[in-house]
C-alpha positions in Angstrom: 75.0 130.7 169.8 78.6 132.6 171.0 80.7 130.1 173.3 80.1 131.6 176.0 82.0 131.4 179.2 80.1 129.3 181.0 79.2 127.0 178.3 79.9 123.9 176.3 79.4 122.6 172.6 78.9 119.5 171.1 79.2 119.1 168.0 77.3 115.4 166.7 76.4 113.4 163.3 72.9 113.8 161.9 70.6 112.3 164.3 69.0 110.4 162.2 72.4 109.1 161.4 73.2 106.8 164.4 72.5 103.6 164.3 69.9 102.6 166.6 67.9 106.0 166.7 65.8 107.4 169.2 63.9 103.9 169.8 67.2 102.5 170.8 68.1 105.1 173.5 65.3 106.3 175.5 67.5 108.4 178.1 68.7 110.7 175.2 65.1 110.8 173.2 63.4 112.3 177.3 66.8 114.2 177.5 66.1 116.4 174.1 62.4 116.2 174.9 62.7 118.2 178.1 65.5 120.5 176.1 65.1 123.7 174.5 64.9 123.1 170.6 66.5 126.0 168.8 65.8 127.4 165.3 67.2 124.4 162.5 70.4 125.5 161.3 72.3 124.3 157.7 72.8 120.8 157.3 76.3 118.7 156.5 80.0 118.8 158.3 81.2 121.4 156.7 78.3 124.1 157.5 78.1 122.3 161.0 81.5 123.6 161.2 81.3 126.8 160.0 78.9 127.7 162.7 81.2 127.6 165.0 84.5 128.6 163.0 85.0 132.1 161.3 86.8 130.7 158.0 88.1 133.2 155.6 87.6 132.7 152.5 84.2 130.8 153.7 85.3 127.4 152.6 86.7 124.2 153.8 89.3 122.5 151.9 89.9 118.9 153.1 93.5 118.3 151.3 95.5 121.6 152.4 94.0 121.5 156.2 94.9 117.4 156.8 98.3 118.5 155.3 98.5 120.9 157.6 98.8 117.7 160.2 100.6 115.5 157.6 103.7 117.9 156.1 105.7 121.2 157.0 104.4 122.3 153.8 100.6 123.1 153.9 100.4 126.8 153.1 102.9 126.3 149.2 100.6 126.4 146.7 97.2 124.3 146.0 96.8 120.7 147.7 94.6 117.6 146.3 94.0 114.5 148.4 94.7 111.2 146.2 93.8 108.7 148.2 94.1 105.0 147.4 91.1 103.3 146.9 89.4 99.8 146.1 87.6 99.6 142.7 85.5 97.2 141.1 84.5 97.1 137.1 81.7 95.7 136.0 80.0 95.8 132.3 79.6 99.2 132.3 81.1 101.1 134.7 83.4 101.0 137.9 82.3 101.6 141.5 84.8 102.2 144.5 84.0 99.1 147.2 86.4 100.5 149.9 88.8 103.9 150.3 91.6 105.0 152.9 91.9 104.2 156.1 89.6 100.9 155.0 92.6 99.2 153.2 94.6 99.1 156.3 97.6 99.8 154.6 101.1 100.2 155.9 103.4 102.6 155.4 105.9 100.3 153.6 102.7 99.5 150.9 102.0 102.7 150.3 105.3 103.8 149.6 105.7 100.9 147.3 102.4 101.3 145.4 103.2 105.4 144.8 107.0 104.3 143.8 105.8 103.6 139.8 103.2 106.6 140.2 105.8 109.1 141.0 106.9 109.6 137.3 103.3 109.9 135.9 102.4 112.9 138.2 105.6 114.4 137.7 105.0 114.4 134.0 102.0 116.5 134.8 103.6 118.6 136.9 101.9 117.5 140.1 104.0 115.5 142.2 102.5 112.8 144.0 103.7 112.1 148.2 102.3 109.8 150.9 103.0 111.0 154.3 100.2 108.8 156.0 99.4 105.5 154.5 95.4 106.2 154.4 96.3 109.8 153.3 98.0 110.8 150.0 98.4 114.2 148.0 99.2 116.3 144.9 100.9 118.8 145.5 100.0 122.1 142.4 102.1 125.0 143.1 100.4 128.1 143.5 96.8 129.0 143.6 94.8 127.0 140.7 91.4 126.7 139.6 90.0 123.2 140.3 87.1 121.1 139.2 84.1 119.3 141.4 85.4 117.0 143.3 83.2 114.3 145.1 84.3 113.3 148.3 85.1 109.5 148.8 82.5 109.2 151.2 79.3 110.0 148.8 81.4 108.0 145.8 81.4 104.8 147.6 78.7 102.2 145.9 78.1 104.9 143.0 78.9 104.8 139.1 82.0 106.4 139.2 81.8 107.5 135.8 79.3 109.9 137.3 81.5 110.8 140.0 84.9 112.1 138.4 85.8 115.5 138.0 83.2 117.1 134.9 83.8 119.0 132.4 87.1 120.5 130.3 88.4 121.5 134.4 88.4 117.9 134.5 90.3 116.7 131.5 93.4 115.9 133.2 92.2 114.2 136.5 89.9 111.7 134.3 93.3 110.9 132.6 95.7 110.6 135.8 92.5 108.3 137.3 92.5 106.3 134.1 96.3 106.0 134.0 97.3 105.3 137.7 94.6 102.2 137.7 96.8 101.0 134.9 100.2 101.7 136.8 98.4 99.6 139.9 96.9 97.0 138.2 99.8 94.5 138.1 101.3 95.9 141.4 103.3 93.5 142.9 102.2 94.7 146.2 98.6 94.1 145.4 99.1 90.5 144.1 100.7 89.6 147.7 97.7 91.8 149.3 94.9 89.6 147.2 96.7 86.7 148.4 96.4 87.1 152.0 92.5 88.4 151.3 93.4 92.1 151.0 91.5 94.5 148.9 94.4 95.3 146.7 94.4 99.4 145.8 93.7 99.5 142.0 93.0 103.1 142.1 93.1 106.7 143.5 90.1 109.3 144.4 91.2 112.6 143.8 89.0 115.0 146.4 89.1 118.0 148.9 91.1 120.4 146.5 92.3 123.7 147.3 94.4 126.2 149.2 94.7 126.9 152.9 92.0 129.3 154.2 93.4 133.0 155.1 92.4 132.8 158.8 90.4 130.8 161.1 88.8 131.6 164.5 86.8 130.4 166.9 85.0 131.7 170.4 85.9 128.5 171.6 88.8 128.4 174.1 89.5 124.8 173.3 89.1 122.0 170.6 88.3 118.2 171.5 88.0 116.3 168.4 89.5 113.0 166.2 88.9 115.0 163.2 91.8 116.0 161.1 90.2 118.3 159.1 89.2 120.0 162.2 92.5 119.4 163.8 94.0 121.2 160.7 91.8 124.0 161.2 92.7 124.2 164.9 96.2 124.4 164.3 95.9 127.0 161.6 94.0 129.3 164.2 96.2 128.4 167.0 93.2 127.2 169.0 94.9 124.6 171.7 93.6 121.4 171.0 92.9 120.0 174.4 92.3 116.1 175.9 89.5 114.3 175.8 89.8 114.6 179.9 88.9 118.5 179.7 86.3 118.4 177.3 83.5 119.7 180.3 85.3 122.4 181.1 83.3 125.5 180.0 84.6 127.3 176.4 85.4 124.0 174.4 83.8 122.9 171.7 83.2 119.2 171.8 83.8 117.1 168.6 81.8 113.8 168.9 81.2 113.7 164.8 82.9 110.2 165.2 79.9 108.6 166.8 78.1 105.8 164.7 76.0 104.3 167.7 72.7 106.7 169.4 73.6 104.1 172.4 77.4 105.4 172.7 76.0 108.9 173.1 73.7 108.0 176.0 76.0 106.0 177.9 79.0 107.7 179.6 78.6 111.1 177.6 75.1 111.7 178.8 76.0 111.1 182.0 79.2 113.0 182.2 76.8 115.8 180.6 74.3 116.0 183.1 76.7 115.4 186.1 78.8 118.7 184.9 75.5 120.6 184.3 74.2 119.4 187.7 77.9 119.6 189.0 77.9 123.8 188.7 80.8 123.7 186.6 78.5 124.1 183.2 75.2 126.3 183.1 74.8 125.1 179.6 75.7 122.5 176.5 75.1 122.8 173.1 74.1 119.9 171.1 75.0 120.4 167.3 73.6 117.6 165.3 75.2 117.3 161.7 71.7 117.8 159.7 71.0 121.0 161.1 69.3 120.1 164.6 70.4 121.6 167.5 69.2 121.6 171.4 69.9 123.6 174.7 70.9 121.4 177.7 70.3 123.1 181.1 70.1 121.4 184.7 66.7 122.5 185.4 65.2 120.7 182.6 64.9 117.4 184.1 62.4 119.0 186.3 60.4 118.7 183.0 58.5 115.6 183.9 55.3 117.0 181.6 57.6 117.0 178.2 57.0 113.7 176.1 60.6 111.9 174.8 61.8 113.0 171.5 60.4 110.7 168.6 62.4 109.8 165.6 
């Protein structure tokens, strides 16, 4: 559905995501009962975004769009996130335990850890920079061909071994990931974090590679979101990114993806939902659900006392 003037969308993790479900809020299970279900749609972020975003090329490159938020430097050449990360061996493999923003680290730590990691990437050409402590990057220069990466995300809890970069493509980034866990091992930095109970960052996960899309645009006159990929994206189509405070006011598009509770959703957003449906200020919202589900919200439909709640 085209943003239309009149209109605002939501855009929400896979229902069957939030913790809680349906069972645990009944106001939103009669809300999308009495709602007009449209046609299922492609499931994951990424497609979720693209419903909403005209991306060209059709593709959505987490390292070059956070950079785009992170450095003045976004659009020079390819961009690869390197992320420090928590990993623990056992006999026969390695499996990351924690990633990013999870390590809490500082600024100070993560400049100190990359310090002895800086002459390894440059010796591959590929130099290595930290411009947000949860956030760090290789930097290719100019447009290169990458392998499959697998974001953090879908690694976590997994053989790793199955989760590195395959095939010839790969070569290089199975040998930086080998090497940098032996540059870390013995950090300094990670002995005082294990001290004080810290994870300590024994390795990197190398995901989200590529180049800046050509263009981006929207229909949407507005962007509410916590997202920095979408924030990139945003900025890259000089869409305003607007506050939370204006997020009812018809042409936005609505970025909720952050949710983790079905209970958060049906508390204060319902309510400031309904209130601008009922208000006159919105004749419709858009529910976008992360897996593909999507629903119409109208004020008239909670004349729809017939309609049974939504079950899980």
């Amino acid at each position: 559905m085209a943003q239309g003037e009149r209109s605002v969308t939501v855009l929400l993790p896979a229902l069957d995501a939030l913790r809680g479900g349906l069972s645990g809020a009944p106001r939103l299970a009669r809300t999308l009962g009495r709602a007009d279900a449209l046609d299922g749609a492609a499931s994951g972020r990424d497609a979720q975004l693209l419903r909403h975003l005209r991306v060209l090329p059709t593709r959505l490159p987490t390292a070059p769009l956070t950079r785009m938020l992170d450095g003045q430097d976004a659009g020079l050449g390819s961009w690869v996130r390197a992320d420090p990360a928590h990993v623990r061996a056992d006999m026969s493999t390695a499996r990351m335990l924690a990633h990013g923003p999870a390590l809490e680290l500082t600024a100070a730590e993560a400049e100190a850890l990359v310090l002895p990691l800086r002459p390894l990437f440059g010796d591959f050409g590929m130099p290595i920079s930290t411009p947000r402590p949860e956030r760090w990057y290789v930097h290719l220069s100019g447009t290169v061909s990458l392998p499959a990466m697998v974001p953090p995300e879908i690694a976590v809890g997994r053989d790793l071994l199955e989760c590195l970069p395959p095939g010839p493509q790969g070569a290089r980034w199975r040998q930086l990931w080998n090497e940098a866990q032996v540059v870390l091992h013995n950090h300094e930095i990670n002995r005082k974090r294990a001290e004080s109970g810290k994870p300590p960052v024994n390795s990197l996960w190398f995901w989200g590679g590529g180049s800046l899309p050509d263009s981006v645009q929207a229909d949407a006159s507005g962007i509410v979101t916590l997202d920095p990929v979408l924030k990139g994206l945003a900025r890259l189509g000089e869409i305003p990114e607007v506050a939370a405070s204006e997020a009812w006011v018809p042409g936005t598009l609505v970025d909720l993806s952050h949710l983790r509770d079905a209970g958060d959703l049906e508390g204060g957003i319902l309510d400031e939902v309904q209130s601008a449906l009922r208000g006159g200020g919105l004749d419709e919202v858009l529910l976008d659900f992360a897996n593909g589900r999507r629903w119409l919200l109208r004020s008239g439909q909670r004349w729809r006392f017939w309609r049974a709640p939504l079950k899980a």
